[in-house]
N, C-alpha and C positions, 0 to 999 in steps of 0.2 A: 659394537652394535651396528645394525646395520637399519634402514626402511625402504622397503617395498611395498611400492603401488601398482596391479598388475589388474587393466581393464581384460577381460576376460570373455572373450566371444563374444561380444555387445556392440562389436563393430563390423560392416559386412565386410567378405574380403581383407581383414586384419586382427585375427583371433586371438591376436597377444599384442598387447600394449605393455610396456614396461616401465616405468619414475624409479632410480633405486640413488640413495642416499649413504655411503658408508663412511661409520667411526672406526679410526684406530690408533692406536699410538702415531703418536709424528713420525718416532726415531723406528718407524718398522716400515721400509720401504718396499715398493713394488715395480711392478713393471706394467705400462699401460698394453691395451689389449691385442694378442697374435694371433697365429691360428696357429692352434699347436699338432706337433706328430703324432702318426696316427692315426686310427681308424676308430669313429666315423671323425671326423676332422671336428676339432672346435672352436672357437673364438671366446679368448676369454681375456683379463689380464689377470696377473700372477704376485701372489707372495713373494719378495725373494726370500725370504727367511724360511718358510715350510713347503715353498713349489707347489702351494693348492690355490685354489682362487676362492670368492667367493661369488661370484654369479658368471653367466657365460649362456652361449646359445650353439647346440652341436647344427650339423648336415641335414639331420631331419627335422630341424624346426624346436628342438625340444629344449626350452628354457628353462633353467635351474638357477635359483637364488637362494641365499642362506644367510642369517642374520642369530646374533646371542638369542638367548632364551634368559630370561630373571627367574630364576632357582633360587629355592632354599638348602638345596642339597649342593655340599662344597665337594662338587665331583673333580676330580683330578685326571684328564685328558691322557692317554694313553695315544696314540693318536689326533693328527690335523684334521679339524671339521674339515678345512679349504683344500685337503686332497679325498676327504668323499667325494665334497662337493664336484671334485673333478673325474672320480670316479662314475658316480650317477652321470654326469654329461655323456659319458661313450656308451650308454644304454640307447636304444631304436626309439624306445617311446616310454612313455610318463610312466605309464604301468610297471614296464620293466626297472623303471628307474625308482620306484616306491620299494620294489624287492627288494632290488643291489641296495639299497639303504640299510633296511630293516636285517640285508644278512651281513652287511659289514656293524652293524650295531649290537651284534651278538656275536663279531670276533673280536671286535675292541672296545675301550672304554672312552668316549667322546664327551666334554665337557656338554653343557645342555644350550641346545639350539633351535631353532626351528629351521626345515629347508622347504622350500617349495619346486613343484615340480611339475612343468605344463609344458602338454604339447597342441596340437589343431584341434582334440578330439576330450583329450582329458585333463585335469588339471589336480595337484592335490597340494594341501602343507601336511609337514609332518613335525609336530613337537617331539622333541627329544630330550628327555629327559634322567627319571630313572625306567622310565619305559616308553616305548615309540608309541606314540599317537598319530594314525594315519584320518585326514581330514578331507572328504571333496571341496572343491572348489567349483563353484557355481556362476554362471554367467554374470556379468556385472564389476563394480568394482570390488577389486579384493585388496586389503593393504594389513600388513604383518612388521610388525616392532620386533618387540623382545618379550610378548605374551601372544597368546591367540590371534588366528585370523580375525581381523574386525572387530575385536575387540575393543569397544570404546574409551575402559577404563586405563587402556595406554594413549597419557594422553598427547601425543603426539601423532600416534593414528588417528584420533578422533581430530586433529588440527588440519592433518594432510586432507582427513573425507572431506570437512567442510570449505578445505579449500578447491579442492577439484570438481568438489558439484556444487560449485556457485554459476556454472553455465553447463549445455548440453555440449559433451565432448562424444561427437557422431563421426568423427574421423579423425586420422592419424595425425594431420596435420596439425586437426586442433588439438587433440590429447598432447601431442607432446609439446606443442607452442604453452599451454597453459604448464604443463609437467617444467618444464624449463624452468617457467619463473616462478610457481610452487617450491621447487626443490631447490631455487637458489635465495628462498627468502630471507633474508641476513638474522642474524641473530637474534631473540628477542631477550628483557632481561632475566638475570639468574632466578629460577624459581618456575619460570613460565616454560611449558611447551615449546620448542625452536623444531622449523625444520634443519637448519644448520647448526649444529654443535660448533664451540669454541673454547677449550680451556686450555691450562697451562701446557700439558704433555698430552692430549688427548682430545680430538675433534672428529670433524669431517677432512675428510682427506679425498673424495673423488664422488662422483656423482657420475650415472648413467642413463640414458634414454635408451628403448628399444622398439621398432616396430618390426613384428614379424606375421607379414599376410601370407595370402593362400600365392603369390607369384614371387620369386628369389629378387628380381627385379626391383622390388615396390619394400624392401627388407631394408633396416634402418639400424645404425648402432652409432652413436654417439655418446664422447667420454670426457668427461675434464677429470684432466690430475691435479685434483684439490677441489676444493670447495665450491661451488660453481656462483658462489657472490663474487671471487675474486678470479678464478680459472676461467678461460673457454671452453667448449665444448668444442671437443675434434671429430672429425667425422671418419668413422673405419667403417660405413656401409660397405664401400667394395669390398673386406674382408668377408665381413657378413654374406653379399650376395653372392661371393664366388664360392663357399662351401656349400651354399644352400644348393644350389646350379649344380655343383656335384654330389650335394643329396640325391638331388630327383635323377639327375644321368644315371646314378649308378641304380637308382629305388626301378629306372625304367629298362634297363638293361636285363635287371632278376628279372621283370615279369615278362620280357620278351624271350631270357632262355628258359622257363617254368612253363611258357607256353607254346613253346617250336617242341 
């Protein structure tokens, strides 16, 4: 399981905020976040067991996260969500990135998930199931379990909203300073809503911040390996801002020879 909180164009100057919280087995380990080979370049970290990820931000700004979906249908996976998910990243933009979804989801058989998919301009979720569901995503905050966007009746989404709009989060600084200690709330007991999972073989195992504005400069990515009641948060910005940097070189380069 995964949670995603993703403030959405409701900030000037930084059109994607990002809070992501992820479950997974202990004994399934990864690798914290690189920039992988490639074109368009992405920052992500990595499965080691499947080489897919599950969230990451490519060169042109374009954010992708992916979390379980709670099905009644015991669909049996033919393919890694976490190497769509790493698929969809090497798309230009959200749009293109809802297609390459929807046509790798009619060449294989994908356990059911939801991914989201936002860039400066558009943003979507899409449930996956026994059939894709493609959803806009609208200004404001947007946060996604393992049921629907915004979905109150998951209640652990509805735990996250009410913790992040107990003040006005009007800049990057403050969304991710409150996102911080939101997502690092320690455990609460069994039965109740946790933003942090803990059980025997299976919890939270990492935690993510992201700010992605309209300058490569002002771009943000921070990661704890593990739970971030117990983890730090590392800071791989310069990752971040050096592919963004050569998003726009090269975004600026096409329109200088499309115009000579």
């Amino acid at each position: 399981m995964c949670l995603l909180a993703i403030q959405y164009r409701l900030v000037q100057d930084c059109p994607i905020l990002v809070a992501s919280n992820r479950e997974e087995f202990y004994d399934r380990p990864s690798h914290s976040p690189t920039i992988q080979s490639g074109k368009p370049r992405i920052l992500c970290p990595t499965d080691q067991r499947a080489g897919g990820t599950w969230l990451g931000v490519n060169q042109h700004g374009m954010f992708v996260g992916l979390s379980n979906r709670r099905s009644s249908s015991n669909i049996l996976g033919t393919r890694s969500r976490g190497l769509l998910c790493k698929e969809v990243l090497r798309c230009p933009n959200a749009r293109r990135g809802v297609e390459k979804a929807i046509e790798e989801f009619g060449k294989f058989q994908f356990e059911p998930f939801n991914l989201v998919v936002v860039d400066r301009e558009y943003g979507f979720a899409i449930y996956f199931d026994n059939e894709p569901q493609v959803v806009e995503m609208h200004p404001g905050l947007n946060i996604i379990g393992t049921m629907n966007m915004n979905d109150l009746k998951d209640d652990r989404v509805s735990l996250a909203r009410r913790l992040l709009t107990l003040q006005t989060l009007d800049s990057p600084v403050k969304f991710l300073a409150v996102a911080s200690k939101v997502f690092a709330r320690t455990p609460t007991p069994i039965g109740k809503a946790s933003m942090i999972q803990r059980g025997t073989d299976f919890g939270t195992v990492s935690s993510t911040l992201i700010a992605i504005g309209n300058k490569p400069r002002d771009a943000i990515f921070q990661y704890s390996d593990g739970p971030a009641d117990k983890a730090r948060y590392e800071d791989y910005s310069p990752l971040l801002r050096d592919i963004l940097s050569r998003g726009l070189r090269e975004s600026r380069v096409k329109v200088s020879s499309t115009t000579s």
